[in-house]
N, C-alpha and C positions, 0 to 999 in steps of 0.2 A: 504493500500500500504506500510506503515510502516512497518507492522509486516512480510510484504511478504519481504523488504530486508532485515529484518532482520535476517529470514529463509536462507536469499541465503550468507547472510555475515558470517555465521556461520558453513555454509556448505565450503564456499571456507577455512575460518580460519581451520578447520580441516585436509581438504586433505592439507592444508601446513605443519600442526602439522605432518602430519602422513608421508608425504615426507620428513620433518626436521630430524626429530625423527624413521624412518624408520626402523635402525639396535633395536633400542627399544622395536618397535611393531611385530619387526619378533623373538626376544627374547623372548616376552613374549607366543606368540605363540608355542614355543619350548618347555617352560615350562609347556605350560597345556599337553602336551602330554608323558611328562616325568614323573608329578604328575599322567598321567593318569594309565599309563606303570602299574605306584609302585604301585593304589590302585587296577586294575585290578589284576595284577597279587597275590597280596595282599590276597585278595577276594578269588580269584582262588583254592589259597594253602587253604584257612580257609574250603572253599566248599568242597572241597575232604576230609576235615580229618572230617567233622560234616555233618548231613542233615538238620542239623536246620540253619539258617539264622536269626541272630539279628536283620537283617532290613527288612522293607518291601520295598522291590524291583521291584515287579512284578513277572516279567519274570526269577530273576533271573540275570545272567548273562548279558542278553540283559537291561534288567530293567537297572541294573549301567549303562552300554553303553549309555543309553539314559539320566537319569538323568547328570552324570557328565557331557555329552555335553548341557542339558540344564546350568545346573549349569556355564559353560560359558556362555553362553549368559547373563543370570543374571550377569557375573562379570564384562563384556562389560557397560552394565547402570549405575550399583550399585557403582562404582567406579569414574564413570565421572563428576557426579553433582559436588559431595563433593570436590575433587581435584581439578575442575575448579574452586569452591569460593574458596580455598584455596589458591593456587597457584596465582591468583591475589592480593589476599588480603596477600599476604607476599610481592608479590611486586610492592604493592601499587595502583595497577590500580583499585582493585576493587571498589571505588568510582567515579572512574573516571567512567567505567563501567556504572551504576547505573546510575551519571547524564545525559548521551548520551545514556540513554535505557528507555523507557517509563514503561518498564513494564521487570521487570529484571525473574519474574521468567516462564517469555514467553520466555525470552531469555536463562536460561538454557534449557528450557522442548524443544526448537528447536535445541540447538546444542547438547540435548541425541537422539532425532529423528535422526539426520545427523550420531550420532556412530552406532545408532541400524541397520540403511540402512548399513554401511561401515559393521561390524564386522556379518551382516545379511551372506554378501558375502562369507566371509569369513569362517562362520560357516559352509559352503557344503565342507569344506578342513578339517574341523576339524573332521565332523559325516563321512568322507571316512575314515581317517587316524586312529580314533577310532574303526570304525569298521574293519579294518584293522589289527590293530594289537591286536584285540579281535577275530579276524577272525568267527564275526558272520556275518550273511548276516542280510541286514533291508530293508524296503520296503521304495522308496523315494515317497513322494507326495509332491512336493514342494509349490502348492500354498496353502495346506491345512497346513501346516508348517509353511508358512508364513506369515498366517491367525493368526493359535495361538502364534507364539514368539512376534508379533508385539502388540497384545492384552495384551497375559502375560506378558510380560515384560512392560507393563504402571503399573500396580502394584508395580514391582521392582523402577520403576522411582519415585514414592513418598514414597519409601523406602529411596530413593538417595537425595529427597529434605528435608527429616528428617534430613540428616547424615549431608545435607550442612548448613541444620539453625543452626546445634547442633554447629558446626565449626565458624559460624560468630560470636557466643558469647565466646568459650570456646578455638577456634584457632587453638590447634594441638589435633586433635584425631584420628590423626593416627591406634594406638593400636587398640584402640576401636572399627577401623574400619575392620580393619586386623580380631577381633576375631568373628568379623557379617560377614563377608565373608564365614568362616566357617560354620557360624550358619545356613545360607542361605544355606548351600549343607546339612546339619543333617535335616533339614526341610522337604526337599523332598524326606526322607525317613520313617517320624512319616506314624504311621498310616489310613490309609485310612476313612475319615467320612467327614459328611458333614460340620463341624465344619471348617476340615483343609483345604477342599476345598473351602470355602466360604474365610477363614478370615486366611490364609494363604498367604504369596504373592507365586504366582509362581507357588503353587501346583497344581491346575485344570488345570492349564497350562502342566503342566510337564507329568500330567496325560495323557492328550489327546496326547500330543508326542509321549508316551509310544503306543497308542491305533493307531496311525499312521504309528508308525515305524515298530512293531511288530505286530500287526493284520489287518495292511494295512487300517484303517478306514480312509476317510476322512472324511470334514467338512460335506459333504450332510448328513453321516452315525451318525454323533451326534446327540442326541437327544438336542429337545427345554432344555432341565435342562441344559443339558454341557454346552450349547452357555450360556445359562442366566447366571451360575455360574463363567464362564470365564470372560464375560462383567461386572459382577457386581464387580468379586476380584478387577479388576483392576479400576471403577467407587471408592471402596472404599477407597484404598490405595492413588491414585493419590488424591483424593478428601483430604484426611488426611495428605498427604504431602505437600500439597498447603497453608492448613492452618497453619501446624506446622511452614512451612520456613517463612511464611508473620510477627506469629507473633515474629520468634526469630531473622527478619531483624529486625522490628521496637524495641525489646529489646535492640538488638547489636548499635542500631542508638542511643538510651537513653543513655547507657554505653560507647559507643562513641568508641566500639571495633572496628570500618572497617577501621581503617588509618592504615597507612605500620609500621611496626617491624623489 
């Protein structure tokens, strides 16, 4: 029953963030669509003066479409852990936190579930407006959509709990985190193997978007591999960010980094 209000206290503290903070989150909004503009169009001019293509895409055209809208999603999770211990632990609550939380990294991993649902919503505004001003058509399946960002992106979330243990000890890593943001969109462009799709965050994920949006697959249409390789990325990721963050809180606990600055 604990951890069930904890779920609901985290959900309410968000829609207040996102109602406070509002002209914030409809900015940031604005900007993936203006980054999107510049690399579409970008791409565009590169496509017409060469036939070869430096990335693997896919489709192409449509391929970017889909990736850079994955790519937000991924920057929806990958962004929230670390900023939430941050942002407390600058001002001062985050031990406060901690003692009135039985289990603190239940308590990020429920208020990244509450952004994935909110910024989930939001993502049908973004894959219109992308496809929009890319003026391709894509095929909606939305429960098979919703099947893989909610999967894929638990891989991305122990990406998130990495970036947040890294911050409890070392405090501002901003930079650092700004340049894995990028890293995270160059990713889902490396080569196709089994290597990237197993131990990649994101990619079998991004893959099946592609297979979704562009050749109309759903989830029935995946094979037993897809589903395994999708379940497993993110089994490993989240699995490895649970332990990373456990053990650079009781590090930052030794070193006695969590009081306010």
């Amino acid at each position: 029953m604990v951890y069930l209000y904890t779920a609901f206290a985290s959900a309410y503290k968000e829609l207040i963030y996102k109602k406070r903070y509002f002209f914030n989150t409809l900015f940031s909004m604005i900007m993936f669509y203006i980054i999107f503009f510049l690399i579409f169009n970008g791409y565009s001019l590169i496509a017409n003066r060469s036939q070869l293509s430096p990335l693997n895409l896919g489709t192409s055209l449509s391929g970017i479409v889909v990736s850079y809208y994955a790519w937000t999603m991924i920057l929806s999770i990958y962004t929230s852990t670390a900023y939430i211990v941050q942002q407390n632990q600058q001002f001062g609550t985050l031990e406060n936190i901690m003692v009135h939380s039985k289990n603190l990294s239940f308590l990020l991993v429920s208020e990244n579930l509450v952004n994935m649902l909110f910024y989930f919503v939001f993502s049908w505004i973004n894959i219109f407006v992308f496809s929009k001003i890319s003026n391709i058509s894509l095929y909606i399946n939305f429960f098979t959509v919703m099947y893989i960002i909610v999967i894929g992106l638990i891989s991305v979330l122990g990406i998130s709990l990495v970036m947040a243990g890294i911050s409890l000890i070392y405090k501002q890593i901003n930079n650092f985190m700004n340049i894995m943001q990028f890293l995270l969109l160059g990713i889902l462009f490396l080569k196709d193997t089994i290597i990237s799709r197993l131990f990649l965050p994101f990619y079998q994920a991004n893959k099946l978007l592609q297979d979704s949006f562009i050749k109309n697959l759903t989830f029935k249409n995946f094979t037993i591999h897809d589903h395994l390789l999708l379940n497993l990325n993110a089994i490993i990721f989240l699995t490895i960010g649970l332990i990373v963050f456990k053990k650079c809180l009781n590090k930052a606990k030794i070193k006695g980094t969590l009081n306010f600055y």
